[in-house]
C-alpha positions as CSV (number, residue, x, y, z in Angstrom):
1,X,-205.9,-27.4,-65.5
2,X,-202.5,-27.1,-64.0
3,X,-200.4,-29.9,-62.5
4,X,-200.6,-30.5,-58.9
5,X,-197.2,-29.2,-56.8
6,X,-194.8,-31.5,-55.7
7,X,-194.4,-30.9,-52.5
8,X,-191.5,-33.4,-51.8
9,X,-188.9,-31.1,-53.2
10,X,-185.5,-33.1,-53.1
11,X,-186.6,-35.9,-50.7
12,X,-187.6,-37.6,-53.9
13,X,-184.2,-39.2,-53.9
14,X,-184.4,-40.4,-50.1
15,X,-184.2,-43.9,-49.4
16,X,-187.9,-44.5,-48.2
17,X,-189.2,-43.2,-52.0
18,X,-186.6,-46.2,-54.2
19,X,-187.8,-48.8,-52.0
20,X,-191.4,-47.6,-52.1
21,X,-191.1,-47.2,-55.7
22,X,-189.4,-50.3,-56.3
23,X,-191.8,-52.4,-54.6
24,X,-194.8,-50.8,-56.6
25,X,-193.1,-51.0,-60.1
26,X,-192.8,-55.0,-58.8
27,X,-196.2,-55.1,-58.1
28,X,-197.4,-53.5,-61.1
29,X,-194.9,-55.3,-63.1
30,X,-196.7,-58.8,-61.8
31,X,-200.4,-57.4,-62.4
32,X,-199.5,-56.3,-65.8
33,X,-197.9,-60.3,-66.5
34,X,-201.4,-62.0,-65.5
35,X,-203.4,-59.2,-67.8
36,X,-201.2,-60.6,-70.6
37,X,-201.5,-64.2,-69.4
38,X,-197.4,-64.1,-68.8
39,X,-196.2,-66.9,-66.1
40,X,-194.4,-66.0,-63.1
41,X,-190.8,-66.2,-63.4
42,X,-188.5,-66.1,-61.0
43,X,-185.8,-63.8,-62.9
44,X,-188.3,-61.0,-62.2
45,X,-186.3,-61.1,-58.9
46,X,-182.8,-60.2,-61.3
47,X,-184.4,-57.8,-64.0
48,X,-183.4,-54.3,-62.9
49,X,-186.5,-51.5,-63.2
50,X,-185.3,-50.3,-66.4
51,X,-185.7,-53.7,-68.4
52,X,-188.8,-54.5,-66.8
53,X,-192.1,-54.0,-69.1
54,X,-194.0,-51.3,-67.8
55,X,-196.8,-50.4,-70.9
56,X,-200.3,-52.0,-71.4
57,X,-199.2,-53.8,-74.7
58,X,-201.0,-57.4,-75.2
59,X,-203.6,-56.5,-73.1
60,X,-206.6,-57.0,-75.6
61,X,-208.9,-56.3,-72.2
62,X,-207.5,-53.0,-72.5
63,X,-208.8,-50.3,-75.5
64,X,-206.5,-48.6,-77.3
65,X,-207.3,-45.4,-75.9
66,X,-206.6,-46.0,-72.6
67,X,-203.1,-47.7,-73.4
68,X,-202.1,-44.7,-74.9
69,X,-203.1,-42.8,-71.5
70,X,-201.2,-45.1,-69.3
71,X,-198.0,-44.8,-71.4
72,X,-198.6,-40.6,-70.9
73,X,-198.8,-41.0,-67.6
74,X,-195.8,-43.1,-67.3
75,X,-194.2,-40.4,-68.3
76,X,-195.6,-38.3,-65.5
77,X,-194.7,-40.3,-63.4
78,X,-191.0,-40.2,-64.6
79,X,-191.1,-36.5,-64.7
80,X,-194.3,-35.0,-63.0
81,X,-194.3,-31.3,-65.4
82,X,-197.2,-29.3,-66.6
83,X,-196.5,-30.7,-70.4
84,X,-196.9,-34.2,-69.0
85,X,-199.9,-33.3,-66.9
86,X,-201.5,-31.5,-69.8
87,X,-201.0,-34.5,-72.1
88,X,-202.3,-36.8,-69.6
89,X,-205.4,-34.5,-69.4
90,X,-205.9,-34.2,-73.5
91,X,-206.2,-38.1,-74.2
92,X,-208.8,-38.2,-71.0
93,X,-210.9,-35.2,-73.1
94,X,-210.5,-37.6,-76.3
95,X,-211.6,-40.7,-74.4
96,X,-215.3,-42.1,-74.4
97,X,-217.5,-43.1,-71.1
98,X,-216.4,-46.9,-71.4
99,X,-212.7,-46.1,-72.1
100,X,-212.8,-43.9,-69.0
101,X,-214.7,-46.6,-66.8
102,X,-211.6,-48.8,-67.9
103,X,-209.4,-46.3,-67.2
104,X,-211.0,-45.1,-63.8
105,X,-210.5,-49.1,-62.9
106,X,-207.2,-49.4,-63.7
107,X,-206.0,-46.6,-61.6
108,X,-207.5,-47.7,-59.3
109,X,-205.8,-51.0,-58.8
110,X,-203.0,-49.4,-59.3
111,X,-203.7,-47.4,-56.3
112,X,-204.9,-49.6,-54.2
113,X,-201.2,-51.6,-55.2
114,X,-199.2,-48.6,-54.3
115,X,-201.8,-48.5,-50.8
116,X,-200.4,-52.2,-49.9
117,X,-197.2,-51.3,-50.8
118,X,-197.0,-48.5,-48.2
119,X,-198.9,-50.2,-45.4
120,X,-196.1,-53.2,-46.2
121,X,-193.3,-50.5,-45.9
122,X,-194.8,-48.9,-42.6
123,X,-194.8,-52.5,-40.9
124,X,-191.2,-53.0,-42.3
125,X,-190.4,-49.9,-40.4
126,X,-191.7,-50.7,-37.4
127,X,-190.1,-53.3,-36.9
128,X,-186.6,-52.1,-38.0
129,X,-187.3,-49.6,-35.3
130,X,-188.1,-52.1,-32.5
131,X,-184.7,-54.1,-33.7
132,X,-183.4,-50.9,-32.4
133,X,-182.5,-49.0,-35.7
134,X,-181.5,-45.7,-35.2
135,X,-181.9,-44.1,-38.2
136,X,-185.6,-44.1,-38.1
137,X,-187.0,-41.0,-36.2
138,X,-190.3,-39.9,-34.9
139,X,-191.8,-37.8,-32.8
140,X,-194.1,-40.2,-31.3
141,X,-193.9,-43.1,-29.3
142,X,-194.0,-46.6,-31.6
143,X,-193.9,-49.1,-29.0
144,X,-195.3,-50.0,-25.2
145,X,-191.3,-49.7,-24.5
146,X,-191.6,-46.0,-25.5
147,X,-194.7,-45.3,-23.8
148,X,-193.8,-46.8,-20.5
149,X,-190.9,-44.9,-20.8
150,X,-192.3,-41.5,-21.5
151,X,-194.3,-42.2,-18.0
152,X,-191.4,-43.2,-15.6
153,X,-189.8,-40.3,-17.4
154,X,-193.1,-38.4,-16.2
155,X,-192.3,-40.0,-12.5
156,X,-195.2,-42.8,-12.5
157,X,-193.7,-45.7,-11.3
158,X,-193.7,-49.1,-12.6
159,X,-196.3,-50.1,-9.8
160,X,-198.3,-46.8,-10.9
161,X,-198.3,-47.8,-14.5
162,X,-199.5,-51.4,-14.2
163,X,-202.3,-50.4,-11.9
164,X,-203.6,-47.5,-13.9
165,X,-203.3,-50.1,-17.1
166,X,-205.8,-52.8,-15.8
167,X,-207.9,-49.9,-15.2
168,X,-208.1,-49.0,-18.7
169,X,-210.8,-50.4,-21.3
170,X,-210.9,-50.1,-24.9
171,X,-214.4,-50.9,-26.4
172,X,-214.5,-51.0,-29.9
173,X,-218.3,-50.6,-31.3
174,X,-219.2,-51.4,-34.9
175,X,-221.7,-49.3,-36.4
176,X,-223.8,-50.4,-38.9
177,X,-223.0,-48.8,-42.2
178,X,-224.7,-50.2,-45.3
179,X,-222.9,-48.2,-47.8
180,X,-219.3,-49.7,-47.1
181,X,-218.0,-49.8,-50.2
182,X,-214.8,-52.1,-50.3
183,X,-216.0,-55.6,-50.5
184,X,-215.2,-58.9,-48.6
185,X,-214.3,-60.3,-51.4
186,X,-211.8,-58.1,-52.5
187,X,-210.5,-57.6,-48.9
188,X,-209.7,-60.5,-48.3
189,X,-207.3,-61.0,-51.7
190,X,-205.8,-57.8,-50.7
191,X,-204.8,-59.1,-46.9
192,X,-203.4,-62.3,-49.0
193,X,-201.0,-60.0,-51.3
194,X,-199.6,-58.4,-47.7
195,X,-198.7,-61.6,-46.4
196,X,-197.2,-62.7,-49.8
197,X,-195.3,-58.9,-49.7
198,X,-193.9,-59.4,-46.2
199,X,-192.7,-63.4,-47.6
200,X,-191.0,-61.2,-50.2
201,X,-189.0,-58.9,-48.0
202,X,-187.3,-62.4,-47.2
203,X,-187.1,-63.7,-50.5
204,X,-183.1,-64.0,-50.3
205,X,-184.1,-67.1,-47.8
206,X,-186.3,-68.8,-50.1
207,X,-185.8,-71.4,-53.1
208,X,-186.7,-70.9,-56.7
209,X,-189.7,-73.1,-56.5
210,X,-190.8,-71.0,-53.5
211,X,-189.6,-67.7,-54.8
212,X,-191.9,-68.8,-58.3
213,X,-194.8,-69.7,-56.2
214,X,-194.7,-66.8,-54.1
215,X,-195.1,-64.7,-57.9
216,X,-197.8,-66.8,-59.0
217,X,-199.6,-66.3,-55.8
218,X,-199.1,-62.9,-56.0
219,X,-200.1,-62.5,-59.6
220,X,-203.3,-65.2,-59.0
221,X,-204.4,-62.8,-56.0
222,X,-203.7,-59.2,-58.3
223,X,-205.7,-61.0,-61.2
224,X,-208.6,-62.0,-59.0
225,X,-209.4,-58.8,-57.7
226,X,-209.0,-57.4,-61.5
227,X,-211.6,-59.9,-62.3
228,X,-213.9,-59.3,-59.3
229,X,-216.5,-56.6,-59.6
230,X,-215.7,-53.9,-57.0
231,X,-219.1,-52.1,-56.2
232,X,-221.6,-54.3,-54.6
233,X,-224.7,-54.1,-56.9
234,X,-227.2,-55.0,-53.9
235,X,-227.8,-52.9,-51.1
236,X,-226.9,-55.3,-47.7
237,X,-229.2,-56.6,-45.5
238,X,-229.2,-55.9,-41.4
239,X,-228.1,-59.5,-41.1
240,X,-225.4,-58.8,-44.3
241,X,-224.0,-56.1,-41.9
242,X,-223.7,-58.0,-39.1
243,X,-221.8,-60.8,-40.9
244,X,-219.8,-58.6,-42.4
245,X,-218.7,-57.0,-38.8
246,X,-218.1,-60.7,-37.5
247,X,-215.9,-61.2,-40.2
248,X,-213.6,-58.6,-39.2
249,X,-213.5,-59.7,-35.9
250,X,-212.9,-63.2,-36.7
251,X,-210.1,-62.4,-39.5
252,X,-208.4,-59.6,-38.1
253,X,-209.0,-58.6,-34.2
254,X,-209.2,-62.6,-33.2
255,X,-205.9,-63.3,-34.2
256,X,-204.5,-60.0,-32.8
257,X,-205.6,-59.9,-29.8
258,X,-203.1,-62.1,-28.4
259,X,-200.4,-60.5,-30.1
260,X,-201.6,-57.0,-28.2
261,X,-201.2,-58.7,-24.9
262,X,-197.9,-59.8,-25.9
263,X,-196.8,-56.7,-26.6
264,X,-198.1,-55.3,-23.0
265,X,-196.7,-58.4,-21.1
266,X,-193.2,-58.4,-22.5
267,X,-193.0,-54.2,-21.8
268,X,-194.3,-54.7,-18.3
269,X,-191.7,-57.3,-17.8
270,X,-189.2,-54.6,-18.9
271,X,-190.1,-52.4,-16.1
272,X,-189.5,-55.1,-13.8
273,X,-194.0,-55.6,-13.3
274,X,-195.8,-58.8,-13.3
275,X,-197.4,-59.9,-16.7
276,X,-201.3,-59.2,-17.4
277,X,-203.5,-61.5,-15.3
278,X,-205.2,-64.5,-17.5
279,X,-208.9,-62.6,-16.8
280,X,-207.7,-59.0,-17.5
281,X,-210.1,-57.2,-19.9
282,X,-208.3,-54.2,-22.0
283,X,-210.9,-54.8,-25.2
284,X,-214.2,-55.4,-25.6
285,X,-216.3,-55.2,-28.7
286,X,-219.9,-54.0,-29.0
287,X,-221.7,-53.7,-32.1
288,X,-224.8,-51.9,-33.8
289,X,-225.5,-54.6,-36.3
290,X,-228.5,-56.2,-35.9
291,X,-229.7,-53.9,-33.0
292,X,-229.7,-50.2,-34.4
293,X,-233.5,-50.3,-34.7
294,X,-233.6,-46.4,-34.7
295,X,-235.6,-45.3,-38.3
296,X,-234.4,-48.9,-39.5
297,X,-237.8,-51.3,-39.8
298,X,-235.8,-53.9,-41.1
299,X,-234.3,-54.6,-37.6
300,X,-237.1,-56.3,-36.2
301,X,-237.0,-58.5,-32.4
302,X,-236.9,-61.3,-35.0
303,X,-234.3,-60.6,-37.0
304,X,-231.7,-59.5,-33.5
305,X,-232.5,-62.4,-32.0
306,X,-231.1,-64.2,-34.9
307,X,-228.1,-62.4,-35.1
308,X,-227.3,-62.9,-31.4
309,X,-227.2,-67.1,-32.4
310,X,-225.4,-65.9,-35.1
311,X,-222.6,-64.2,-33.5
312,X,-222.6,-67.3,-30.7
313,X,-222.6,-69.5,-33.5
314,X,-219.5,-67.9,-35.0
315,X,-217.6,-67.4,-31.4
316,X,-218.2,-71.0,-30.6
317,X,-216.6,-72.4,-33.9
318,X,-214.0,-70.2,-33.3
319,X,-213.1,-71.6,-29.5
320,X,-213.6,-74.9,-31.3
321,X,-210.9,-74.5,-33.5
322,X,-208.6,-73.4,-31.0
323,X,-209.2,-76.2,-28.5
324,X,-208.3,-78.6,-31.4
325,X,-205.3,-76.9,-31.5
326,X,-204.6,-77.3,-27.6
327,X,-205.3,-81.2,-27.9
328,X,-202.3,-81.5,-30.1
329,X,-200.3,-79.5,-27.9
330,X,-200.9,-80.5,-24.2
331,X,-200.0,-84.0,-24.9
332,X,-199.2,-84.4,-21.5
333,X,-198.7,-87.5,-20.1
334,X,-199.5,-87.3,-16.5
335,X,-202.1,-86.8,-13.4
336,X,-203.2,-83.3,-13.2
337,X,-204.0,-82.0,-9.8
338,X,-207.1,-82.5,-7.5
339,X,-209.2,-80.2,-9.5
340,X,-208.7,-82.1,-12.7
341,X,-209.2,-85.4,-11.0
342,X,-212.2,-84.7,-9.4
343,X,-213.5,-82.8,-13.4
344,X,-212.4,-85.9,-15.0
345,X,-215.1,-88.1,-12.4
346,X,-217.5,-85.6,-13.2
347,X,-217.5,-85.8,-17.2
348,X,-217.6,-89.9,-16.2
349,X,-220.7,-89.6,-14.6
350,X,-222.2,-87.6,-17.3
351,X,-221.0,-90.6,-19.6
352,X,-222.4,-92.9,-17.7
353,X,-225.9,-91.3,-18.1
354,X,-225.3,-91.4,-21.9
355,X,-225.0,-95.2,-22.1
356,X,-226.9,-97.0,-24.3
357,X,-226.8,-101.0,-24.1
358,X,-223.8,-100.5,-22.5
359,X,-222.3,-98.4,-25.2
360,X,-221.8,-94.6,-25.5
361,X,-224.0,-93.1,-27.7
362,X,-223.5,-90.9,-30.4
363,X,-222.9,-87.9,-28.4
364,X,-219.7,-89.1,-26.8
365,X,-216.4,-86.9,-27.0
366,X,-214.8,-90.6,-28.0
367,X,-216.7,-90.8,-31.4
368,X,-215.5,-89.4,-35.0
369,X,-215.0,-85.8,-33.6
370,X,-212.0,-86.9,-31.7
371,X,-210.6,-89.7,-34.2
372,X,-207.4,-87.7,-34.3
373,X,-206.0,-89.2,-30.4
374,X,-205.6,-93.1,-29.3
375,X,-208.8,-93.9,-27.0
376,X,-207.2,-95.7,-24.5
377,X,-203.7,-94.0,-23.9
378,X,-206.5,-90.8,-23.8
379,X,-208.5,-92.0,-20.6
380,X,-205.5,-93.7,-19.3
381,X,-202.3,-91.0,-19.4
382,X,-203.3,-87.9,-21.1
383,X,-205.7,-86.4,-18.9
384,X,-206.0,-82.5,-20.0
385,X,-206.4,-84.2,-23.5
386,X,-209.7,-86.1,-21.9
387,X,-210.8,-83.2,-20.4
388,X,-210.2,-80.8,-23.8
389,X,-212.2,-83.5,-25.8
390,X,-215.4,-82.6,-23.5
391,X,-214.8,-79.0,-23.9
392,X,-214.5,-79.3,-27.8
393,X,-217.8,-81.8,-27.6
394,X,-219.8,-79.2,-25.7
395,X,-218.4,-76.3,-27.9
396,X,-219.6,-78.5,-30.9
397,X,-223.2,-78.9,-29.2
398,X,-223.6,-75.1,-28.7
399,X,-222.6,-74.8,-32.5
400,X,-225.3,-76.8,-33.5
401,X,-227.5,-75.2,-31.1
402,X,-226.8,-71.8,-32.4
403,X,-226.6,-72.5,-35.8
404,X,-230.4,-73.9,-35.7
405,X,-231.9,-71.3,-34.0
406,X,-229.5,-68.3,-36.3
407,X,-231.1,-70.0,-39.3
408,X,-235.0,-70.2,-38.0
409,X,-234.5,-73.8,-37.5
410,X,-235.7,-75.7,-34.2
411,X,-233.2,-75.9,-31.7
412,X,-231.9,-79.7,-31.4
413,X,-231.9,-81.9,-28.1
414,X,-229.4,-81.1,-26.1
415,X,-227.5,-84.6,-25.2
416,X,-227.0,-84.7,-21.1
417,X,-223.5,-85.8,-22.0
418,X,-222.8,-82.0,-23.9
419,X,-224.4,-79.9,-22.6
420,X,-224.0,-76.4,-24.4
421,X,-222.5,-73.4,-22.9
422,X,-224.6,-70.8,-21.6
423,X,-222.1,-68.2,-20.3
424,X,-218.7,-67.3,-20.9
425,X,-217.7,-68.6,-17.7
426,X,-218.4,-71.8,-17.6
427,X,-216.2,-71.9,-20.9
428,X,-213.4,-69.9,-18.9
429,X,-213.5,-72.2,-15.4
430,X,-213.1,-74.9,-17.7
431,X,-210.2,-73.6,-19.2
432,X,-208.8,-72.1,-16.2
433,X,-208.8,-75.1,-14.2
434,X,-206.6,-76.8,-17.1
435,X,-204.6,-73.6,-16.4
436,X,-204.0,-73.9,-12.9
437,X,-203.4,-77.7,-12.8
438,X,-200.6,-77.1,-15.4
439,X,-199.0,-74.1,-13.0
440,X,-199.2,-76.6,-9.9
441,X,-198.0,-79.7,-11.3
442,X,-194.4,-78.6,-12.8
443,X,-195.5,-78.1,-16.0
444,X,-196.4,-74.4,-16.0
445,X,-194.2,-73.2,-19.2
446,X,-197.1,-75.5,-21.5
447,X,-199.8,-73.1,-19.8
448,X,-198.3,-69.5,-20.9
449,X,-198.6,-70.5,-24.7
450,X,-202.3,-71.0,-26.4
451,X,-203.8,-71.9,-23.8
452,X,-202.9,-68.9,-22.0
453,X,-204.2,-67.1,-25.4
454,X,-207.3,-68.8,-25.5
455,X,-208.4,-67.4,-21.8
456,X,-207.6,-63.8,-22.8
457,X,-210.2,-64.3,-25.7
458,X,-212.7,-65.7,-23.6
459,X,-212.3,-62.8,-21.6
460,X,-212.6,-60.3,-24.5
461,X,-214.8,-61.8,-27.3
462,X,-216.9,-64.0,-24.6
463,X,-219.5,-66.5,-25.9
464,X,-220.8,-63.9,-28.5
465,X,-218.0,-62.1,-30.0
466,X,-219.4,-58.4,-29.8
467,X,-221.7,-56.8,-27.4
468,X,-225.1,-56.5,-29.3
469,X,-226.5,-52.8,-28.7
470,X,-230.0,-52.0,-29.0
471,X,-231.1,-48.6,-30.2
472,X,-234.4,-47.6,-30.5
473,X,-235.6,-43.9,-30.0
């Protein structure tokens, strides 16, 4: 067995390789202090690399055996030759199928660290090339900036580019595959350590106590994937799948999204174009899981019709949350237009109906739901925050609603005071007429922030997320 090339020749000493390599001997210096059950201190920040502890010693989880490996391939590492390779690959002959599980695992982590690392440096990058540092190159364009560019450069015009860009649609499609190996589990530590990485890059700003918490996180999230079994030891059902793909949306392209149509706004604003419309459509989703009945007999007319309450379930806690949000932040404290006036009469009448003994019954938006806001400055100033508190209450109804029929329950009553929402656009004319009131009565500035965000996720994710496919041959 011979050593593999390196291929980097002298760029080994370029800047991109220390920082890389510092950041991973920090990672790997943390993972190695929970193994041993070290705290987190915050001179880790002062130690330089050579007086940090780099071998397996104290780790009792660790045999012998592969201790000795590591501190052979440390060397490597410090000087990748064939004797160091060869060395490496004798103490792997001499090792036993448990020491080499052990082993197999902890390269791995390490791995994966180094992976976080890297996708932590890229982002770093990017962004010191949209502050406009010239000392990054490349050959392809990293921003809308650049692309818009490229095409006036190309002689589209900025009229030509808009237009041909609400043309465009992106769908997405999940497929259902079974045999994904990396776990949610294990994911979702990993997404934690790249938040707590990119904290890091600004750790000159932060206090000790933060700088120590930020290490303990950091050690507390390494640790627990350590100590979480990697390989899923039951093979997923259709309806695992098709959590596990509404999961993705709702932790990753959810959140997003609205950073996307930033990016497209604020480069069609350089060009001198107007910003994307509230109801433009660039993404959509669609989705195999649950419906890809094609040699599967486990996808039954059962089981998709669950999973299409499932993912309505999901999308409607998800507009819930984010309407809570907007009731905090359109605390505005005056008439909204004629639209809004004559919405607010309609959700009284529909209370009205729901009057019991002269009371509101228990399906009122003014009951423990909305305990957060002051009843009567509510229904006497703060009209959009009246009218949010119905669209939250009906948003909690079609939870319910979905919920009971995604878990082979019977539906519950719907109240005539809440009723659920059966399209996305009678979740979008409701938000779009809070929208549109804001714009006319001076107080437009309040409408371009979440609420502005919300109505391009109606628009994308609708009232079930994904688009549920069904193939059958």
């Amino acid at each position: 067995m011979t050593a593999p090339t390196n291929k980097r020749g002298t760029s080994f000493v370029d800047h991109d390789y220390f920082v890389l390599s510092a950041d991973v001997k920090f990672l790997r210096q943390l993972f190695m202090q929970a193994l041993r059950s070290e705290p987190a201190d915050e001179s880790v920040y002062r130690k330089s690399l050579k007086d940090t502890k780099e071998n397996l010693e104290g780790i009792n989880s660790i045999p012998e055996a592969v201790r000795q490996m590591f501190s052979v391939a440390l060397l490597y590492e410090s000087d990748p030759n064939d004797s160091n390779f060869r060395a490496m690959h004798q103490r792997v002959l001499l090792m036993n199928a448990s020491e080499i599980k052990v082993a197999a695992r902890l390269f791995l982590e390490m791995l994966n660290h180094a992976n976080l690392v890297e996708r932590n440096h890229r982002v770093r990058r990017w962004r010191d090339y949209k502050r406009g540092d010239k000392t990054i190159k490349s050959t392809a364009s990293q921003t809308m900036q650049d692309v818009f560019s490229d095409l006036q450069a190309g002689g589209f015009s900025p009229e030509e580019i808009r237009t041909a860009l609400l043309r465009q649609n992106t769908e997405l499609v999940f497929t259902a595959h079974p045999t994904q190996a990396a776990r949610r589990s294990v994911l979702t530590k990993q997404a934690d350590i790249s938040r707590m990485l990119e904290k890091h890059d600004c750790s000159s700003m932060l206090t000790p106590l933060e700088k120590n918490a930020l290490l303990t996180g950091l050690q507390a999230s390494l640790h627990g994937i350590w100590r979480t079994n990697p390989v899923r030891r039951y093979k997923p059902t259709p309806e695992d799948e098709a959590r596990y793909g509404l999961s993705v949306v709702e932790q990753s392209i959810w959140e997003a999204l609205p950073e996307h149509y930033h990016a497209v706004d604020y480069a069609l604003q350089q060009i001198g174009c107007e910003p994307l419309p509230i109801d433009c459509c660039l993404i959509t989703l669609g989705s195999w899981m649950g419906g890809d009945r094609d040699g599967n007999p486990y996808v039954t007319a059962v089981l998709t019709k669950r999973i299409v309450f499932l993912s309505k379930w999901r999308a409607a806690h998800l507009y819930w949350t984010e309407v809570g949000a907007l009731l905090w932040e359109l605390s505005v404290a005056t008439r909204g237009n004629a639209d809004i006036q004559g919405e607010i009469s309609r959700i009284e009448g529909l209370k009205n109906q729901s009057r019991t003994g002269g009371r509101l019954t228990k399906s009122s938006s003014l009951n423990a739901m909305n305990f957060d806001f002051y009843n009567p400055q509510l229904e006497e100033e703060e009209q959009y925050r009246l009218v949010l508190t119905h669209v939250r209450d009906r948003l909690a109804a079609t939870m319910r609603h979905a919920e009971a029929l995604a878990t082979g329950k019977t539906a519950p009553k719907i109240p005539i005071w809440t009723p659920i929402y059966k399209s996305t656009t009678q979740l979008a004319t409701d938000l779009r007429r809070i929208y549109k009131s804001l714009h006319e009565t001076g107080d437009g500035i309040l409408a371009e922030g979440k609420l502005k965000e919300l109505l391009w996720r109606v628009h994308t994710f609708g009232l079930s997320l994904t688009r549920l496919d069904i193939r059958q041959e």
